[in-house]
LODOMI-896206 format. One record per residue (C-alpha): x negated, y, z negated; residue number from 1. Coordinates in pm, 1 decimal, padded with zeros to 6 digits, always signed. Each point is the difference from the previous one (the first is absolute). Example, Ala and Ser with C-alpha at 12.3 -4.5 7.8 and 13.67 -1.06 7.14 Angstrom:
BEGIN
FILO_u_v_w_pos
FILO_-01230.0_-00450.0_-00780.0_1;
FILO_-00137.0_+00344.0_+00066.0_2;
This chain:
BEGIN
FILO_u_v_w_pos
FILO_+00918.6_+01142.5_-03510.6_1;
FILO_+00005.8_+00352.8_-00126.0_2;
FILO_-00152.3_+00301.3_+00175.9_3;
FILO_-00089.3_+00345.0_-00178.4_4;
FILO_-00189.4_+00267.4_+00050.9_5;
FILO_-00153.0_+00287.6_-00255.1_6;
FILO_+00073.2_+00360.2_+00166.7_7;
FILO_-00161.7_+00296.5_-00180.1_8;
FILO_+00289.6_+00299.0_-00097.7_9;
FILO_-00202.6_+00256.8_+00218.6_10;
FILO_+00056.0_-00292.9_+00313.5_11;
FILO_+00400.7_+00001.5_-00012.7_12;
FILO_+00151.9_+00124.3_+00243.1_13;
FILO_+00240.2_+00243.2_-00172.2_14;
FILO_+00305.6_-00047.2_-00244.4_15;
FILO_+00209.8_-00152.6_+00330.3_16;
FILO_-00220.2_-00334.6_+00022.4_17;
FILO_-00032.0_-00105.8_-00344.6_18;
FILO_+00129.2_-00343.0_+00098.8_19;
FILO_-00269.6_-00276.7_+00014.0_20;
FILO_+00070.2_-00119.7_+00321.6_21;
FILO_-00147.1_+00281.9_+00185.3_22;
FILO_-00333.0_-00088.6_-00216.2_23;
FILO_-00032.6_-00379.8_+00150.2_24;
FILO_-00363.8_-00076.7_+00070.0_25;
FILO_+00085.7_-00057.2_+00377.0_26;
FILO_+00055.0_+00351.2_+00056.9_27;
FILO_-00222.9_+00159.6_-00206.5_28;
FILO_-00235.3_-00242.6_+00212.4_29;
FILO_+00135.7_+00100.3_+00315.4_30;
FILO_-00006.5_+00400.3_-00094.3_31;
FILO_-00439.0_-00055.2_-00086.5_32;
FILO_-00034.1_-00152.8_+00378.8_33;
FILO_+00168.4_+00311.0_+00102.9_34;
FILO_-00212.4_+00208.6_-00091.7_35;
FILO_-00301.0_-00181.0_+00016.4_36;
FILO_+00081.8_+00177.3_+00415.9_37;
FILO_-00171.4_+00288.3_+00021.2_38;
FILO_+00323.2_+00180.4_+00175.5_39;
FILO_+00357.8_-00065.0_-00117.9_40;
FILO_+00280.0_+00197.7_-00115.7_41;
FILO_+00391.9_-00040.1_-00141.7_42;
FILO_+00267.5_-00015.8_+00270.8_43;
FILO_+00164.4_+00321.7_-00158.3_44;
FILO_-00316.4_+00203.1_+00143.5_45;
FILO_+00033.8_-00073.9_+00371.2_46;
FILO_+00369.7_-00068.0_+00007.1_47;
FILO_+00273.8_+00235.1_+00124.2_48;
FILO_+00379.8_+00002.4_+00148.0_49;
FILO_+00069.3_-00239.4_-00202.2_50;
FILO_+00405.2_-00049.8_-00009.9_51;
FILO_+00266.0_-00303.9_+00061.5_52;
FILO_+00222.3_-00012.3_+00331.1_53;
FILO_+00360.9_+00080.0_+00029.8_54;
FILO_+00327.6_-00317.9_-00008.7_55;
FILO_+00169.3_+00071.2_+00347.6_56;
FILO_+00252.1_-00175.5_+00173.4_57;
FILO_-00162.2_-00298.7_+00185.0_58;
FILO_+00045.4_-00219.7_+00298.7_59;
FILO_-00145.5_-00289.1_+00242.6_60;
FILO_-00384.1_+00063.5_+00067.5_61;
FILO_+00013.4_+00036.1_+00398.1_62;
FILO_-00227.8_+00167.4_+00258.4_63;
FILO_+00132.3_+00332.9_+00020.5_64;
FILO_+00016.1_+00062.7_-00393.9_65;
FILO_-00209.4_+00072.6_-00287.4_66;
FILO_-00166.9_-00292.5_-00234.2_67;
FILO_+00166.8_+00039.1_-00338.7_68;
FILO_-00281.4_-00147.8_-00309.7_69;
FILO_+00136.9_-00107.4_-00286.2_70;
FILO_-00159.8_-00183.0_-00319.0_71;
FILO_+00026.0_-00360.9_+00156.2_72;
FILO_-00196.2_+00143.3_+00282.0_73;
FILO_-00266.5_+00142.2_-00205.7_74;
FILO_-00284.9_-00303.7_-00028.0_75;
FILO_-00362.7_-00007.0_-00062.2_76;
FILO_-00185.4_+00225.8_+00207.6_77;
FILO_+00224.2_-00016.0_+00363.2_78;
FILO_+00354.0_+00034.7_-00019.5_79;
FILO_+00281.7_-00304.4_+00141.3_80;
FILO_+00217.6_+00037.2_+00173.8_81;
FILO_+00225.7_-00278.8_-00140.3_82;
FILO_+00321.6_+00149.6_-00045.0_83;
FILO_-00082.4_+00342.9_+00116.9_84;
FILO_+00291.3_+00212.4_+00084.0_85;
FILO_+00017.5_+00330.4_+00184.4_86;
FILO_+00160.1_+00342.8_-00019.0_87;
FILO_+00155.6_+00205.3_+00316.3_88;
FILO_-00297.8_+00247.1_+00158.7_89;
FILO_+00286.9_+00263.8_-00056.8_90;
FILO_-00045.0_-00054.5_-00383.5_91;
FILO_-00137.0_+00413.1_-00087.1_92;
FILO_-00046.9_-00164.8_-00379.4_93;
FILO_-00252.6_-00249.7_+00052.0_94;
FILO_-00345.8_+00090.1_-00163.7_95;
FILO_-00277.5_-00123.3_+00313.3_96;
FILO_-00294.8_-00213.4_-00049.5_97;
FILO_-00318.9_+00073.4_+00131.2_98;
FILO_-00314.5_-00251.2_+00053.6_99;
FILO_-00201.8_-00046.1_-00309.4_100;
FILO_+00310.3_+00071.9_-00223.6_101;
FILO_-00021.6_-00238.4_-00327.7_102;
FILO_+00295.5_-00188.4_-00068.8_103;
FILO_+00078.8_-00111.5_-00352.3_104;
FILO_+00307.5_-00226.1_-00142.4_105;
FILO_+00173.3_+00353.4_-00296.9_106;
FILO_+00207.6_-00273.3_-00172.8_107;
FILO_+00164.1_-00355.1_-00040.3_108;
FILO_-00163.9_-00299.6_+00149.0_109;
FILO_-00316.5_+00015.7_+00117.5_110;
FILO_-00027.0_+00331.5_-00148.6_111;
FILO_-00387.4_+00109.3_+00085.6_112;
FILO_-00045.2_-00187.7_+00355.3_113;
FILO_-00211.4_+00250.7_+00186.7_114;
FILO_-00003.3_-00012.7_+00413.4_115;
FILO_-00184.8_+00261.7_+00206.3_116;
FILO_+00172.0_+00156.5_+00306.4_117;
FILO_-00116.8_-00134.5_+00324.8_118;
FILO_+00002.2_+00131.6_+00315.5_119;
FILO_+00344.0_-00206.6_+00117.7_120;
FILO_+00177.1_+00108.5_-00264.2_121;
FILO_-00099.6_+00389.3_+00031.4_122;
FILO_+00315.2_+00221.2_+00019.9_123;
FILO_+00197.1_-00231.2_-00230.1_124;
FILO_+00269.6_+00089.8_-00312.3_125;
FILO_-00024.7_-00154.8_-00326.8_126;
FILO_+00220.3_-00064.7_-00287.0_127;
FILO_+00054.7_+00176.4_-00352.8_128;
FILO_-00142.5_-00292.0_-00143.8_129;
FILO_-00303.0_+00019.9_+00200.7_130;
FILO_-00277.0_+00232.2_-00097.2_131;
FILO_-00195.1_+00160.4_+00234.0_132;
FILO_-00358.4_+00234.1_-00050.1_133;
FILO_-00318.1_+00086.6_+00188.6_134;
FILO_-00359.5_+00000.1_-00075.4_135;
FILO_-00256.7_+00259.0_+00079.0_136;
FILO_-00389.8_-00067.3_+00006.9_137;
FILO_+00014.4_-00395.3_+00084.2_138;
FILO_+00172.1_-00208.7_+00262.7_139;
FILO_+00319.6_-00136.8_-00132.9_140;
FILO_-00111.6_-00319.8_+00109.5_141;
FILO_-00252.6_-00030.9_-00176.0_142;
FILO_+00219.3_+00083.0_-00301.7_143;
FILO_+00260.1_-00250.9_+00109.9_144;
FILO_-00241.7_-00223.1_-00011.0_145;
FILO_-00145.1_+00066.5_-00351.0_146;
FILO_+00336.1_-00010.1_-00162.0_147;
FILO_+00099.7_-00355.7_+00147.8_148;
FILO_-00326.6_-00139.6_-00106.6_149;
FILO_-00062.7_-00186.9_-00315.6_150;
FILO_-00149.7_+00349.4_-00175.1_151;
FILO_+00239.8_+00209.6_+00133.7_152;
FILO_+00269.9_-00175.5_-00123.3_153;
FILO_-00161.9_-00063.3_-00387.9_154;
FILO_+00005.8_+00403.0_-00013.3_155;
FILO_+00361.7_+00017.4_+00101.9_156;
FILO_+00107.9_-00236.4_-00263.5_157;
FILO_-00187.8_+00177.5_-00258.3_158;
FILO_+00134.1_+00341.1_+00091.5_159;
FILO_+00377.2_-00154.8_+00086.0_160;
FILO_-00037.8_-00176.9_-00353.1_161;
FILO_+00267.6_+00179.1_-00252.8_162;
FILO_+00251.0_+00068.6_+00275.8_163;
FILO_+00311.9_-00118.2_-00198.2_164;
FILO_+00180.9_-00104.5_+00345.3_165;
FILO_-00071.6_-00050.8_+00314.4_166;
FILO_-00102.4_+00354.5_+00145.4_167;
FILO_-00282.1_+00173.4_+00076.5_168;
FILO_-00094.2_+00404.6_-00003.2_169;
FILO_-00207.2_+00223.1_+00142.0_170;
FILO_-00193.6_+00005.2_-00333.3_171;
FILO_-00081.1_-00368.6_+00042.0_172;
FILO_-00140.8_+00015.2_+00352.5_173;
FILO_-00195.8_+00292.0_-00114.9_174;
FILO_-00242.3_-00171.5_-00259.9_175;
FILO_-00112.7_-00305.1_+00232.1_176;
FILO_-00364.1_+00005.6_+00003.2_177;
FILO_-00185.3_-00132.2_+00370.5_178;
FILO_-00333.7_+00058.1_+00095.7_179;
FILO_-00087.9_+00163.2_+00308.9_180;
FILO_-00220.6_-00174.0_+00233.3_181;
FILO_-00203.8_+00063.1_+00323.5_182;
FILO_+00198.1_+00153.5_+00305.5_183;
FILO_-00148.0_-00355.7_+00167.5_184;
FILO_+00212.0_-00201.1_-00234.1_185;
FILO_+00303.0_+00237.9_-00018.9_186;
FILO_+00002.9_-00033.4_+00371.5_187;
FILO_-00037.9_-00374.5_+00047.2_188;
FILO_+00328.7_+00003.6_-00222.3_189;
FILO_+00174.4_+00192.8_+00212.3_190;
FILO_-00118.4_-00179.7_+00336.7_191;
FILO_+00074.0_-00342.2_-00085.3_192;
FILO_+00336.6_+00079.0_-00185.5_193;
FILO_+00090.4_+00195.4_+00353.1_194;
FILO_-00105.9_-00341.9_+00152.7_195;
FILO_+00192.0_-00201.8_-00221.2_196;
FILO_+00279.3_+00184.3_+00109.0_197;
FILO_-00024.9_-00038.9_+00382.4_198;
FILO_-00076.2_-00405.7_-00086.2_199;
FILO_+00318.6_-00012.2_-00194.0_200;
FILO_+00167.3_+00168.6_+00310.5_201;
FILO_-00117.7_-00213.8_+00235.9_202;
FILO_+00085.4_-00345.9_-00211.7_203;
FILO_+00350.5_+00110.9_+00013.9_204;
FILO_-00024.6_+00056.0_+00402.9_205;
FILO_-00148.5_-00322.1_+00049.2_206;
FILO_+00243.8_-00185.4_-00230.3_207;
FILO_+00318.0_+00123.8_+00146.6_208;
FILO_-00144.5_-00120.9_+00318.0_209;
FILO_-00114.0_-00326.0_-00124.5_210;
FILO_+00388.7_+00012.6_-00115.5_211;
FILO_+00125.6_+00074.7_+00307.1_212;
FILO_-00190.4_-00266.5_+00161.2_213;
FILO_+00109.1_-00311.0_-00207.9_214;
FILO_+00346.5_+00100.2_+00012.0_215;
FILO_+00020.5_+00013.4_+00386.0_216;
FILO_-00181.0_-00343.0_-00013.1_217;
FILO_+00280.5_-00114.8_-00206.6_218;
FILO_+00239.5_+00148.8_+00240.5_219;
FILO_+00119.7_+00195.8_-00364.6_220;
FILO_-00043.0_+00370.4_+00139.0_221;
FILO_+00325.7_+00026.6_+00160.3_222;
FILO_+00202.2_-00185.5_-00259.1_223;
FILO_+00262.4_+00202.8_-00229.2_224;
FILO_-00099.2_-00104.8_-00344.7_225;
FILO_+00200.5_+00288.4_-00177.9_226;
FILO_+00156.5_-00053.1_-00322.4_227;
FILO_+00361.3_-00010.7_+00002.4_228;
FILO_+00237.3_+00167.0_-00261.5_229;
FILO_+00168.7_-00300.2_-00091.5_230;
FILO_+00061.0_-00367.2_+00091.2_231;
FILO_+00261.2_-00246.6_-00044.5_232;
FILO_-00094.8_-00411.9_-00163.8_233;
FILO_+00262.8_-00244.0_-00070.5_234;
FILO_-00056.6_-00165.0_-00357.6_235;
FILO_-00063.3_-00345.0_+00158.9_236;
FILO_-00356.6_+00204.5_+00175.6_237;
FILO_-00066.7_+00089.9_-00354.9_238;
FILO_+00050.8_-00285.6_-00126.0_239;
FILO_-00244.0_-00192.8_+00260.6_240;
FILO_-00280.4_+00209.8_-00008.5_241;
FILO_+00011.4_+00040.1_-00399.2_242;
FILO_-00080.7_+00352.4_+00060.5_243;
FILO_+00238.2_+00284.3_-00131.7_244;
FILO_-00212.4_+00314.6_+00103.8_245;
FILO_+00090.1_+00236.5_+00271.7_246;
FILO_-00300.8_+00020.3_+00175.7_247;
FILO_-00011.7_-00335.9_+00055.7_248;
FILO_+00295.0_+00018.8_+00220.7_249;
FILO_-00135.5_+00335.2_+00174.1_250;
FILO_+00120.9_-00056.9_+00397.1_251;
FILO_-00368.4_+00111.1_+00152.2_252;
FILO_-00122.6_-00320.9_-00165.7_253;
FILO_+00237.1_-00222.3_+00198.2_254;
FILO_-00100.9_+00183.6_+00335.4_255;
FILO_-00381.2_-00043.9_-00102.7_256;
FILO_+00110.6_-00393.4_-00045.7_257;
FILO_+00195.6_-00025.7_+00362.5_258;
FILO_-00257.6_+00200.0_+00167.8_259;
């Protein structure tokens, strides 16, 4: 079904968004609850040091060097570490993060993605493609939260709408609109993503152990399960098992079997 909406000349929002899409009833919607709060502002008024991180040479994430966040690692409101990698703590070129930085996705795939800087993660680099910027006059976690929520995320499309690829700019982050509740609220936000963070922490502890546990049940802990660079099948094996992939034939399978 179709959806339009009537704007007045004086409402448009210069010669740059003529295109309709910016118009859509959801956002002009979502804009009217915005201000309906008697305190809000744009993002461009209490944001500053705003700039993307530097591409340096990288390496295995270890203990005794420095977490490395790249896009993939950039996720709704905490950042994963799925896949993070590391720089040397020798690296003079790395750009720093402190707690409370914002973290948003500059280009490609999930370009947008907005984490906040937590305290276990203070003192990391991040990537080119990774922009970074600070907030003055609320708690960044209370902004991290408003721009993962359902609102938060309407206004983003509506400003990101006209982008012809996938990148964002300064000017885009600039003209979000939020509202600016209580200190009570902004500070609940920040306590229970802090707490969220320490949970997550402590579901990974108690998993590896539960890990460790089951495998030295299963008398597995011990056992060299490496992958091997090659292995050798005669065509009759092949032929038998009616399977041609190499995996199939991988040797830690066979010692999983025997053991």
């Amino acid at each position: 079904m179709a959806v339009w909406s009537l704007i007045k000349k004086s409402e448009l929002e210069g010669s740059n968004r003529l295109d309709p899409e910016c118009y859509q009833p959801i956002f002009i919607e979502t804009y009217q609850m915005i201000d309906r709060i008697s305190e809000n502002c744009f993002l461009g008024e209490i944001m500053y040091s705003f700039g993307s991180g530097r591409n340096l040479e990288q390496e295995e994430l270890a203990a005794d060097n420095i977490p490395f966040i790249r896009t993939q690692n950039v996720r709704p409101i905490l950042i994963s570490d799925s896949g993070m990698s590391a720089i040397s703590k020798h690296n003079k070129n790395a750009i720093l993060l402190n707690t409370g930085d914002i973290l948003s996705v500059r280009v490609g795939e999930g370009v947008g993605n907005c984490s906040v800087v937590t305290p276990n993660y203070n003192n990391s680099a991040f990537s080119d493609n990774v922009i970074r910027f600070k907030v003055k006059k609320i708690n960044p976690f209370y902004l991290i939260t408003y721009l993962n929520s359902k609102y938060g995320e309407l206004v983003w499309k509506k400003v990101s709408k006209g982008t012809a690829r996938s990148l964002v700019s300064k000017e885009n982050y600039q003209l979000i609109k939020l509202p600016v509740l209580s200190d009570k609220v902004q500070n609940l936000c920040n306590k229970l993503i802090i707490e969220a963070t320490f949970a997550l922490q402590e579901s990974r502890s108690l998993y590896s152990q539960a890990e460790q546990i089951l495998l030295e049940e299963l008398r597995l802990k011990d056992l060299d399960l490496k992958d091997d660079l090659f292995c050798t099948m005669t065509l009759k094996e092949v032929k038998d098992n009616n399977r041609m992939d190499t995996e199939y034939y991988m040797p830690k399978y066979e010692k999983l079997m025997e053991h």
